[in-house]
C-alpha positions in Angstrom: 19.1 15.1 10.9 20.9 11.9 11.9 24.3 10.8 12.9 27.0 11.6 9.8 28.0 7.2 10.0 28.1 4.8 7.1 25.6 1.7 7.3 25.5 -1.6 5.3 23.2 -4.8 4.5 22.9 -7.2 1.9 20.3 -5.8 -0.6 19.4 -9.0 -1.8 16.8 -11.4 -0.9 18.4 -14.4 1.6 19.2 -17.9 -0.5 20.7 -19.3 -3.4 21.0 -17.1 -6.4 23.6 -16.3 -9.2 24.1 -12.5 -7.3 24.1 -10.9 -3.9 23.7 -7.2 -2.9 25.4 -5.6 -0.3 25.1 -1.8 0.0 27.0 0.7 1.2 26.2 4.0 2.0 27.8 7.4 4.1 31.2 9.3 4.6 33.1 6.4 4.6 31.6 4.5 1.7 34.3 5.0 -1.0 37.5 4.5 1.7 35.9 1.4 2.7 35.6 0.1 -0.9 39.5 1.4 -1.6 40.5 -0.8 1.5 38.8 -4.0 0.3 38.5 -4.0 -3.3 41.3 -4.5 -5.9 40.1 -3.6 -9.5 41.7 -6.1 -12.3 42.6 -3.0 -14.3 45.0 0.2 -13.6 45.3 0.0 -9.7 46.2 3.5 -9.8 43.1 5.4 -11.6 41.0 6.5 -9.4 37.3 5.0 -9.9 34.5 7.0 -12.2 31.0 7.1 -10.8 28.3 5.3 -11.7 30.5 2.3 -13.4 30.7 -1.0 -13.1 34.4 -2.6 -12.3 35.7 -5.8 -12.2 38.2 -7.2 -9.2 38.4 -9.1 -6.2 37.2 -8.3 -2.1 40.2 -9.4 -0.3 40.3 -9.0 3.7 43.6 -6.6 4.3 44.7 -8.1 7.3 45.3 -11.5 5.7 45.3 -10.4 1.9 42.9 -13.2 0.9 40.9 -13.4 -1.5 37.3 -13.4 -0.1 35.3 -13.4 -3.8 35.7 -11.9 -7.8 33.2 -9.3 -8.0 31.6 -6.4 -9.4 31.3 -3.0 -7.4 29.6 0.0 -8.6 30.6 3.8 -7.0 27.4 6.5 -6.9 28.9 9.6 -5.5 26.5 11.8 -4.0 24.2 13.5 -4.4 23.6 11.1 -7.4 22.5 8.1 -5.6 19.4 7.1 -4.0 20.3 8.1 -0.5 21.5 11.2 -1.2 25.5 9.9 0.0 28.3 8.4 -1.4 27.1 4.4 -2.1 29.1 1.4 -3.1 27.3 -1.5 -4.1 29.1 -4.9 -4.4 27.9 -7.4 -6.3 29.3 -11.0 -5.5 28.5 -14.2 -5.8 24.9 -15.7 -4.4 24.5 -17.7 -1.5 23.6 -17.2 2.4 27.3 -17.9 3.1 29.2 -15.7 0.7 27.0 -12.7 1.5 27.2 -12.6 5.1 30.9 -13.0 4.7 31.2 -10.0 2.6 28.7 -8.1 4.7 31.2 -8.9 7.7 34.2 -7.6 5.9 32.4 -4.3 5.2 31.6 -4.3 9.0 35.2 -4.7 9.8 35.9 -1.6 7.8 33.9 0.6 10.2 30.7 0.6 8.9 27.6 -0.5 10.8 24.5 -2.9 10.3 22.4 -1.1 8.7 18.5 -0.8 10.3 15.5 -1.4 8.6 14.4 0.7 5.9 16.9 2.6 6.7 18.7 3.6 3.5 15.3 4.8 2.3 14.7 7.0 5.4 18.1 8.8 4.5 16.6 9.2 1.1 14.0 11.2 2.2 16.1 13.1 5.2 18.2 14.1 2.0 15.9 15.8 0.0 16.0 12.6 -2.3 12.6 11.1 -1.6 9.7 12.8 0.0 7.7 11.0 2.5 4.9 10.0 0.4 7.5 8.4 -2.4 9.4 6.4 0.3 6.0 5.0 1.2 5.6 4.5 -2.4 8.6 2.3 -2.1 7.9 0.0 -0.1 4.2 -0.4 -1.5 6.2 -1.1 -4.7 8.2 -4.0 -2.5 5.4 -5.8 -1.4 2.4 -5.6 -4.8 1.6 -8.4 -5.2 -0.1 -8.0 -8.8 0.2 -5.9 -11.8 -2.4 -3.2 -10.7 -1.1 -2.5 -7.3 2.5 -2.0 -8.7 1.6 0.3 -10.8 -0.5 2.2 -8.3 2.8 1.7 -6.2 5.0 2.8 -8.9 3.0 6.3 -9.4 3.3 7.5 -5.8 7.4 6.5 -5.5 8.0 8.6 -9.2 6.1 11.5 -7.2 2.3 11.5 -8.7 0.9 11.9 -5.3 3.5 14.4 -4.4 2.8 16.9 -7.3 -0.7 16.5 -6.9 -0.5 17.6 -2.9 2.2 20.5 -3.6 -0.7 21.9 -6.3 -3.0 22.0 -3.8 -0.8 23.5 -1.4 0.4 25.9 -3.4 -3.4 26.9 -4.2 -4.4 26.9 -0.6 -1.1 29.3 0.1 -2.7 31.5 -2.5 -5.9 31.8 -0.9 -4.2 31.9 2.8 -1.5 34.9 1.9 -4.5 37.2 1.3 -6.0 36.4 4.6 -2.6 36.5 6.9 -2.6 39.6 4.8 -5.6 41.5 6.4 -4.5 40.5 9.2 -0.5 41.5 9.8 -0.8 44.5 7.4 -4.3 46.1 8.6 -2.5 49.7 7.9 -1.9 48.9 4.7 -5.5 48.4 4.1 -5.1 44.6 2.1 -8.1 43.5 1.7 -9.7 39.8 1.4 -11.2 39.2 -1.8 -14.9 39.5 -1.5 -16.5 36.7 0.9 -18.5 34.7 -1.6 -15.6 34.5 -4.2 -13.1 33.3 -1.1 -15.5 30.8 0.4 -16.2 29.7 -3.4 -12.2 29.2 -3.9 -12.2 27.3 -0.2 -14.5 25.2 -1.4 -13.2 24.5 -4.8 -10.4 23.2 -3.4 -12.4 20.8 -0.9 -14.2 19.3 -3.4 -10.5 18.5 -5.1 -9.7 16.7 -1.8 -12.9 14.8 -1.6 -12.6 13.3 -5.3 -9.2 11.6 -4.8 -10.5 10.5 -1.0 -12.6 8.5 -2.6 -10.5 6.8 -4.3 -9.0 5.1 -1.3 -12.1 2.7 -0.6 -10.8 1.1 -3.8 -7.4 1.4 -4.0 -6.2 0.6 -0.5 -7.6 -2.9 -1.6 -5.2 -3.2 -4.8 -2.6 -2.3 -2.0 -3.3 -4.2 0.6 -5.5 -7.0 -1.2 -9.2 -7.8 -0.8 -10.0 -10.6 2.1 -12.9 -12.6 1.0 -14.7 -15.6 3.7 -16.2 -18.9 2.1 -18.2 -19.8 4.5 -21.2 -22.4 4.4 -23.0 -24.7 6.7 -20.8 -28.1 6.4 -20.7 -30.4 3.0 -21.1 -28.1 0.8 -18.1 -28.4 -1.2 -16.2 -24.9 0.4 -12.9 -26.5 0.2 -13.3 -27.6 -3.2 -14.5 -24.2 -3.7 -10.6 -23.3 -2.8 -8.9 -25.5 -4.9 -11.0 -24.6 -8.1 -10.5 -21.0 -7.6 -7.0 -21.5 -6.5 -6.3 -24.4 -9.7 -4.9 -26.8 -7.4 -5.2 -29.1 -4.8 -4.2 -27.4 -1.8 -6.9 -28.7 0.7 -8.1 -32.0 1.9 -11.4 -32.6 0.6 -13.8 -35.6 2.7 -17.5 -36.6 2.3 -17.3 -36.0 6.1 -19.1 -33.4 7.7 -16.9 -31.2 9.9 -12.9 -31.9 8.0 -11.7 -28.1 7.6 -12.0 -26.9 11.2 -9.0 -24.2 11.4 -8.9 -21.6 8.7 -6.8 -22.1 5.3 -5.3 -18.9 4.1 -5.1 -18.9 -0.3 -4.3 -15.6 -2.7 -5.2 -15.3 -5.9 -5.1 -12.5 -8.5 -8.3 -11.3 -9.9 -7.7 -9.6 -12.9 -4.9 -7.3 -11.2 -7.0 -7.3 -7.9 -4.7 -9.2 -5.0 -7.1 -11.6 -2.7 -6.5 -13.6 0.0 -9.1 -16.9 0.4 -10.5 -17.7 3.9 -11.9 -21.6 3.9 -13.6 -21.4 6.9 -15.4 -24.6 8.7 -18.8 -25.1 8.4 -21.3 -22.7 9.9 -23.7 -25.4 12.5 -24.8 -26.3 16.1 -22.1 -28.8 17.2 -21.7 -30.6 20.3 -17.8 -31.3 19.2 -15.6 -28.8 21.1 -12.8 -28.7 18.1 -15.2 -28.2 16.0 -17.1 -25.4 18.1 -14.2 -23.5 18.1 -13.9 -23.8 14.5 -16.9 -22.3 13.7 -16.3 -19.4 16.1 -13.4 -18.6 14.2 -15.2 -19.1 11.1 -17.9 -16.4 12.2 -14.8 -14.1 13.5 -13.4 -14.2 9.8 -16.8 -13.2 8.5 -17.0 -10.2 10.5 -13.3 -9.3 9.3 -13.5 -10.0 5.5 -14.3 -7.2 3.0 -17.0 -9.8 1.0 -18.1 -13.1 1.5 -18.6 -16.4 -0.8 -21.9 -18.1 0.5 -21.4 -21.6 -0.6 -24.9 -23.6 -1.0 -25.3 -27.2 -2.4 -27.6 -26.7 -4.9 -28.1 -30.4 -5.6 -30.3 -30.0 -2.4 -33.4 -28.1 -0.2 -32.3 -24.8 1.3 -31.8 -25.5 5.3 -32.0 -23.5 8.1 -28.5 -22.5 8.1 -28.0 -21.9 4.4 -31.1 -19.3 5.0 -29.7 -18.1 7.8 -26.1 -17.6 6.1 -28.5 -16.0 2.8 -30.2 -13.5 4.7 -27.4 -12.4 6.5 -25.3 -11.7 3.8 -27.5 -9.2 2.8 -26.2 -6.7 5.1 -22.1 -7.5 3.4 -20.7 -7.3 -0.1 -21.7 -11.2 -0.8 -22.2 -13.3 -3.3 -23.4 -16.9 -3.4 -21.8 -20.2 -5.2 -24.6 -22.5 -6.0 -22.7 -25.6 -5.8 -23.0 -28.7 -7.2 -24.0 -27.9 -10.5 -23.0 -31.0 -12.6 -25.3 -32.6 -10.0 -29.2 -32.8 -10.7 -30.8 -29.7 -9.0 -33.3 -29.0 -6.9 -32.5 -25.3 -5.7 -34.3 -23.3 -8.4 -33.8 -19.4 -8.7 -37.0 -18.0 -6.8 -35.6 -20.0 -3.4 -33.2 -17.7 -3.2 -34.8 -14.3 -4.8 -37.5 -14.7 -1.7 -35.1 -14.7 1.1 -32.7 -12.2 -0.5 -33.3 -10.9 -4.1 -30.9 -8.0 -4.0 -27.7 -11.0 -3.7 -26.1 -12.2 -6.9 -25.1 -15.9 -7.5 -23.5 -18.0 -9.6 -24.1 -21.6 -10.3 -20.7 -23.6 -10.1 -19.1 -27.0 -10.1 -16.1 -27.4 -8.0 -15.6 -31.3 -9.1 -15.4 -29.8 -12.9 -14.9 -25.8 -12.5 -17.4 -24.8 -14.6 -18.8 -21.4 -13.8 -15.8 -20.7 -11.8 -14.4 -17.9 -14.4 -18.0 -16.0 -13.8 -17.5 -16.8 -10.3 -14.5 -15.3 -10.2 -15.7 -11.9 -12.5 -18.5 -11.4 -10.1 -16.8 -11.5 -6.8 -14.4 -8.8 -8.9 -17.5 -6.8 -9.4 -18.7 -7.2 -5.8 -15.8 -5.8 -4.0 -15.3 -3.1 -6.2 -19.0 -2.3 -6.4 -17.9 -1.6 -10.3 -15.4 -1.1 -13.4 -12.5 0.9 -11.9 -11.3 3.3 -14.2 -7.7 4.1 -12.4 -7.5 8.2 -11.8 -4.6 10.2 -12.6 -3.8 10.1 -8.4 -4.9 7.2 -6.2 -4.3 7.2 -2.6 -4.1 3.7 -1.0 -2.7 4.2 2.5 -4.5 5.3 5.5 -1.7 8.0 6.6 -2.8 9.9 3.8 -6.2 9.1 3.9 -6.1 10.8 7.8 -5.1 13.2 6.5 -6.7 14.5 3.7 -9.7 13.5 5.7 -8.5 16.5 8.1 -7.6 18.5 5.8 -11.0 18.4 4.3 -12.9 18.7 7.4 -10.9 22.2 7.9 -11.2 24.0 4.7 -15.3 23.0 5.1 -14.9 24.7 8.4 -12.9 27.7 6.6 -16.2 27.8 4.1 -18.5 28.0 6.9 -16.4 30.9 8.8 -16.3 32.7 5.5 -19.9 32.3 4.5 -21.1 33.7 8.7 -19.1 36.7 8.7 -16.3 35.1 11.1 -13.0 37.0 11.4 -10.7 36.6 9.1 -7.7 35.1 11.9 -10.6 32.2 12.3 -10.6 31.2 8.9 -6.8 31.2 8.9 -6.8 28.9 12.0 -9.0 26.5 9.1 -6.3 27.5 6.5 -3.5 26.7 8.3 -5.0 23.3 10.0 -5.7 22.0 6.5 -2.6 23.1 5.1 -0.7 21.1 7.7 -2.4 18.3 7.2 -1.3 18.6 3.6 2.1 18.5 5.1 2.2 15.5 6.6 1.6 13.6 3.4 4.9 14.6 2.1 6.9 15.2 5.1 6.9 19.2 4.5 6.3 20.9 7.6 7.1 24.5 7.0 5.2 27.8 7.9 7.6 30.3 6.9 6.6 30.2 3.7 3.6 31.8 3.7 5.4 35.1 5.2 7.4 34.9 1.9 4.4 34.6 -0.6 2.5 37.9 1.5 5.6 39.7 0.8 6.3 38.6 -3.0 2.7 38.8 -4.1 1.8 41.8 -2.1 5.0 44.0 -2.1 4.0 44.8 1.4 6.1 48.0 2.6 6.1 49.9 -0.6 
């Protein structure tokens, strides 16, 4: 549990705005408010729940006025951590804010710490571990998509889906704890193939969400894509075309960009971060040497690459170089220069790497950069995601359903060879664990509860 103490912090973003936050939550949350706020009606009824009222924030030691507000009282368990919360909302502004934060402080409550208010949430019963998560994924999407996906795991999608599992796997692991406590009683397992055929039922649940994850976690944490290119080949005007503005300088010299520019932009719901990289070459410059170390470090890091080619020109020896590697990455290649005439025709490319898709592009006028931007789509996701019911996107979970998988194949593999039946609940119990985790249940007395309710052991 954690210390019964009330915390506090402003709620709100810091700057300028027409409101600021400041939350209040624990024992002393409601004395704290009667100390410091004065409502403007009947001083002497006592506040409703979940209510806005109008008054002032004074500071009792001096009786001044510190703002006019609004404050809101959720007594608990009604509130979102569980404990009695006060919310006042004053006016915006860094100064303002603090100042009312401080006067709450005064009161006896403490600075609250990060997340904080969430994790008594979920110590409360309010949240379970995998909502909280859910959260603060909902905190940080940066596009439709990976809001929604956010939005699904805080209301409890993720949640439901693991406690149905569980409660399956419980099913299956009663009758085996079963045979094994209650051997006088003569309970016996169900027949070996029918068990190992449930086990593994329930395995092949696990492995159809897990891969969802090698899609999803991008919505969540967005997709990292390289431009990269030997030098001169328009990569920074790449940028700004895909980016619709100007946001890097743009030279006929070879060799400008030589430190990484960082861009997002939103591909159809999918979040992506840019990398403009400087150009891929032999240099005898030691800036610029350095530059293209880091631009091959950001290659190796990036989930797909833009190979950017002036197609107004002969394929060199680095542009083939760049082509053929790319081969062994999710790539695709920008055929620049387009409005230019062209010299690069389609079976240059098709005999170094035909398996590659590219897109012919002008950065000067943008056209082709909406197909540009469709296929890159395509490319990361290797194809058309239709979003499941549950989606997991963070690697906690992944971990472990990933374990939990590994031990219920285990479990099949001890059913299906005759292994005793406190083996298979060693599986059973490992994967049901791992289930666990995901939702911050870690309970085994359970399962002595279901043997007795299902079996009516004793009789």
């Amino acid at each position: 549990m954690y210390k019964l103490d009330t915390i506090a912090a402003i709620a709100t973003p810091p700057g300028e705005g027409s409101i600021a936050v400041i939350r209040v939550s624990g024992v002393d949350a409601e004395q704290i408010a009667a100390k410091i706020f004065f409502s403007h009606r009947d001083k002497k009824s006592k506040l409703q729940s979940h209510r806005l009222y109008h008054g002032t924030l004074r500071d009792p030691k001096s009786a001044r006025v510190i703002d006019e507000v609004l404050l809101a009282i959720m007594r608990q368990p009604r509130s979102y951590t569980g404990e009695d919360v006060i919310e006042i909302h004053c006016h915006g502004g860094a100064f303002i804010a603090q100042r009312v934060l401080q006067l709450v402080l005064s009161q006896g409550a403490r600075q609250a710490e990060p997340g904080e208010f969430t994790k008594r949430a979920f110590l409360n019963g309010r949240l379970d571990l995998s909502q909280a998560e859910g959260v603060l994924d909902l905190i940080r999407a940066r596009t439709e998509s990976s809001a929604a996906l956010a939005l699904d795991q805080a209301n409890g999608n993720l949640s439901q889906w693991v406690e149905e599992l569980r409660s399956e796997l419980l099913n299956v692991l009663v009758q085996v704890e079963a045979a094994i406590d209650f051997p006088e009683e003569e309970i016996e397992l169900l027949k070996r193939p029918e068990l190992a055929q449930e086990v593994a039922a329930l395995t092949d649940k696990i492995s159809i969400i897990l891969a969802s994850y090698e899609w999803a976690r991008l919505f969540r944490e967005g997709a990292k894509v390289c431009i990269c290119g030997r030098p001169n080949v328009g990569k920074s005007s790449l940028l700004n075309a895909l980016i619709g503005e100007e946001r890097v300088i743009v030279t006929p010299v070879a060799g400008t960009t030589r430190d990484v520019i960082e861009e997002s932009i939103n591909l159809d719901g999918l979040p992506v971060t840019l990398w403009d990289t400087a150009g891929i070459r032999e240099t005898a410059d030691e800036i610029e040497r350095i530059g293209v170390h880091l631009a091959r470090d950001y290659l190796e890091k990036s989930d797909a690459r833009i190979v950017v080619i002036d197609g107004s020109l002969p394929l060199s020896a680095e542009d083939k170089e760049l082509v053929i590697a790319a081969g062994q990455a999710r790539a695709l290649i920008a055929i620049n220069k387009s409005d230019l005439p062209g010299s690069l025709t389609d079976s240059d490319l098709n005999g170094l790497n035909g398996r590659i898709k590219y897109c012919r592009v002008s950065a000067k006028t943008a056209e082709g950069v909406p197909e540009l931007k469709q296929e890159l789509r395509n490319i990361i996701l290797d194809k058309e995601i239709e979003f499941s019911p549950v989606a997991i996107t963070n690697l906690r979970h992944r971990s472990a359903l990933q374990r939990a998988e590994d031990a219920l194949r285990h479990a099949t593999e001890s059913l299906s060879e005759g292994f005793a039946a406190e083996f298979v609940a060693v599986d059973l119990n490992e994967a049901r664990q791992a289930l666990e985790e995901i939702t911050g249940l870690i309970n085994s007395e359970d399962i002595l509860d279901k043997v007795f309710a299902n079996f009516c052991i004793g009789k």
